[in-house]
Structure formats: C-alpha cells, structure tokens
C-alpha positions as CSV (number, residue, x, y, z in Angstrom):
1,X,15.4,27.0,-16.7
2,X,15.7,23.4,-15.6
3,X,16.4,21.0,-19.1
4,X,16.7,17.2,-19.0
5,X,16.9,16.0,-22.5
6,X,17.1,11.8,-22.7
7,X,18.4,9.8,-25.4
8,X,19.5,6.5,-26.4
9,X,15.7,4.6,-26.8
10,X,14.8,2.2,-29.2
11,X,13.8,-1.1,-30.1
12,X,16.3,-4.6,-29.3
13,X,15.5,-7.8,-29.4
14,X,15.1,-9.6,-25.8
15,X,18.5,-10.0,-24.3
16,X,19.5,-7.2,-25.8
17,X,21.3,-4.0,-24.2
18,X,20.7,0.0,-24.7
19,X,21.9,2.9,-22.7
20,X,20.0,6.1,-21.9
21,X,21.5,9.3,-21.6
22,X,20.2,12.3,-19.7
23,X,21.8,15.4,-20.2
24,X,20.8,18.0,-18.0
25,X,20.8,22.0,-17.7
26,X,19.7,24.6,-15.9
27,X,20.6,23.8,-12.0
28,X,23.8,22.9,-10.2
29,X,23.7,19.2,-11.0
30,X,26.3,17.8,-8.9
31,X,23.6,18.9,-6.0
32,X,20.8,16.9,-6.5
33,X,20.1,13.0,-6.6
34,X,18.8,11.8,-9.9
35,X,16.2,9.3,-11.7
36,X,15.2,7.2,-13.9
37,X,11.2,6.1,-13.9
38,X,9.6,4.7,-16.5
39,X,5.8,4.2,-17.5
40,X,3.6,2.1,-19.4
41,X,-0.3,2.9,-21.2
42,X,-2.6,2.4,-18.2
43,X,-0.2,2.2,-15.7
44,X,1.6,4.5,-12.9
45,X,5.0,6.0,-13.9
46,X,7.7,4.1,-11.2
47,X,11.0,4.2,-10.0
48,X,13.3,2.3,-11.8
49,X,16.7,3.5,-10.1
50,X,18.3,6.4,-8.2
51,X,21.2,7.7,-7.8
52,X,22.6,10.2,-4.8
53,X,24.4,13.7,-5.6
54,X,27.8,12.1,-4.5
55,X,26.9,8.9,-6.2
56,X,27.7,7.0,-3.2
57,X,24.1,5.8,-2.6
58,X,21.9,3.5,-5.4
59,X,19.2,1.6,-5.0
60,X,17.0,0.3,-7.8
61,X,13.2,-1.4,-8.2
62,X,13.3,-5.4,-7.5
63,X,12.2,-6.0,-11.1
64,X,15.6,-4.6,-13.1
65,X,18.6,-5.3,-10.0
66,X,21.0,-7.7,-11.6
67,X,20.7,-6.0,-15.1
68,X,20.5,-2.1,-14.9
69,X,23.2,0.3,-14.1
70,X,22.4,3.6,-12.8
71,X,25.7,6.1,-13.3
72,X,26.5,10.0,-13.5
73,X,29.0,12.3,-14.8
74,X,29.2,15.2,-12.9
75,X,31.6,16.6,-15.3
76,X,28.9,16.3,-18.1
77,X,25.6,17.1,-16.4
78,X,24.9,13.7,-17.5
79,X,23.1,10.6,-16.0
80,X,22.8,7.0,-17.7
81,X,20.9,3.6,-17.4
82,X,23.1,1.0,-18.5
83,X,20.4,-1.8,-19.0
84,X,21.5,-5.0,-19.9
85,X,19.4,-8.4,-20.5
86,X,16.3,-6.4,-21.8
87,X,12.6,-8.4,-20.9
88,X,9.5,-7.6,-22.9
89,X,8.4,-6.4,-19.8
90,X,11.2,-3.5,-19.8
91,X,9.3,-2.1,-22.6
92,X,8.1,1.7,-21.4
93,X,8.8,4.9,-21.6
94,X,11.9,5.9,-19.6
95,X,11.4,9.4,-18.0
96,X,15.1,11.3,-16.3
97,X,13.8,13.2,-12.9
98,X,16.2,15.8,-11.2
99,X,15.4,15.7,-7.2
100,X,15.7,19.3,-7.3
101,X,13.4,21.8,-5.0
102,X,10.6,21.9,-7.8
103,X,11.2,18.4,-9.2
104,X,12.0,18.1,-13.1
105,X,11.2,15.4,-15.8
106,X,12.5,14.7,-19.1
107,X,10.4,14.2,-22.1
108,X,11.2,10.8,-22.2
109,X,12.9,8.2,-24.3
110,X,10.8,5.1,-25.6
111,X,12.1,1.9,-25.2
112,X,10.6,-1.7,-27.0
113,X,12.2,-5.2,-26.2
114,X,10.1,-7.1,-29.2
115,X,11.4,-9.9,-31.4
C-alpha cells in the first residue's frame, strides 16, 4: 500500500535551517506530483510547496518563497523541503502528500522555530 514516512523535524532557533525528508512506497513515484502542507492547532492544513512528477514545475505559498526549497529524487522515492531562514510563524506540523489517484498523507513531522 501507499507509505510516506517524513523525517528531519525539530526544534531551531529563528534563522535557523532544517530539511524534511519524505520517503515514499507503494506507487510508481516518479508519476505523481508531490507536497508539502503543513498545519497548525485551530487552523486549516495548507499548501506550503509542490513539486511536478518531472520536477519541471514548482510553485510555493507567498509566505515561505525566498527561503524553502522544494526537491525530489526520483532515484530514492524521496522528496525534501529545504527551509532556510526559519520564522516562529514556520512553526507546524509538516504533512508529505502524494498527488496520486486516491491522494496520500504522511504522518507528519513537527517542526518549532522558538528561542
């Protein structure tokens, strides 16, 4: 069945970088375009980036363009968030979504920008 497994949360200090991991299983995953959304108590989970099957096509949410990097290995069945220049604001969890037929989500990976 269809496995995404994220990794690479945790807490940094404002300015501060991390990278998530998502590896995924369970589907042909150089065919579908992938995500990463996150979520916050309260609120709606939103898009934070996406990233097309070829990798030719990005686009990311106003709030983290300039300072996240959405990338895949196809080689891996792996996708990443580079995020760079971490806000308080950033803090959420982070939730990997394969675009596939049925739609997948990880179990997510919490992330906390705190001093």
């Amino acid at each position: 069945q269809v496995q995404l497994v994220e990794s690479g949360g945790g807490l940094v200090q404002p300015g501060g970088s991390l990278r998530l991991s998502c590896a995924a299983s369970g589907f042909d995953f150089g065919l579908f375009y992938m995500s990463w959304y996150r979520q916050t108590p309260g609120k709606e989970r939103e898009l934070v980036a996406i990233i097309s099957s070829s990798g030719d096509s990005i686009n990311y949410a106003d709030a983290v363009k300039g300072r996240f990097t959405i990338s895949r290995d196809d080689g891996k069945d792996t996708v990443y968030l580079q995020m760079n220049n971490l806000k308080p604001e950033d803090t959420a969890v982070y939730y990997c979504r394969a675009h596939t037929k049925l739609g997948a989500w990880g179990q997510g990976t919490q992330v906390t920008v705190s001093s």
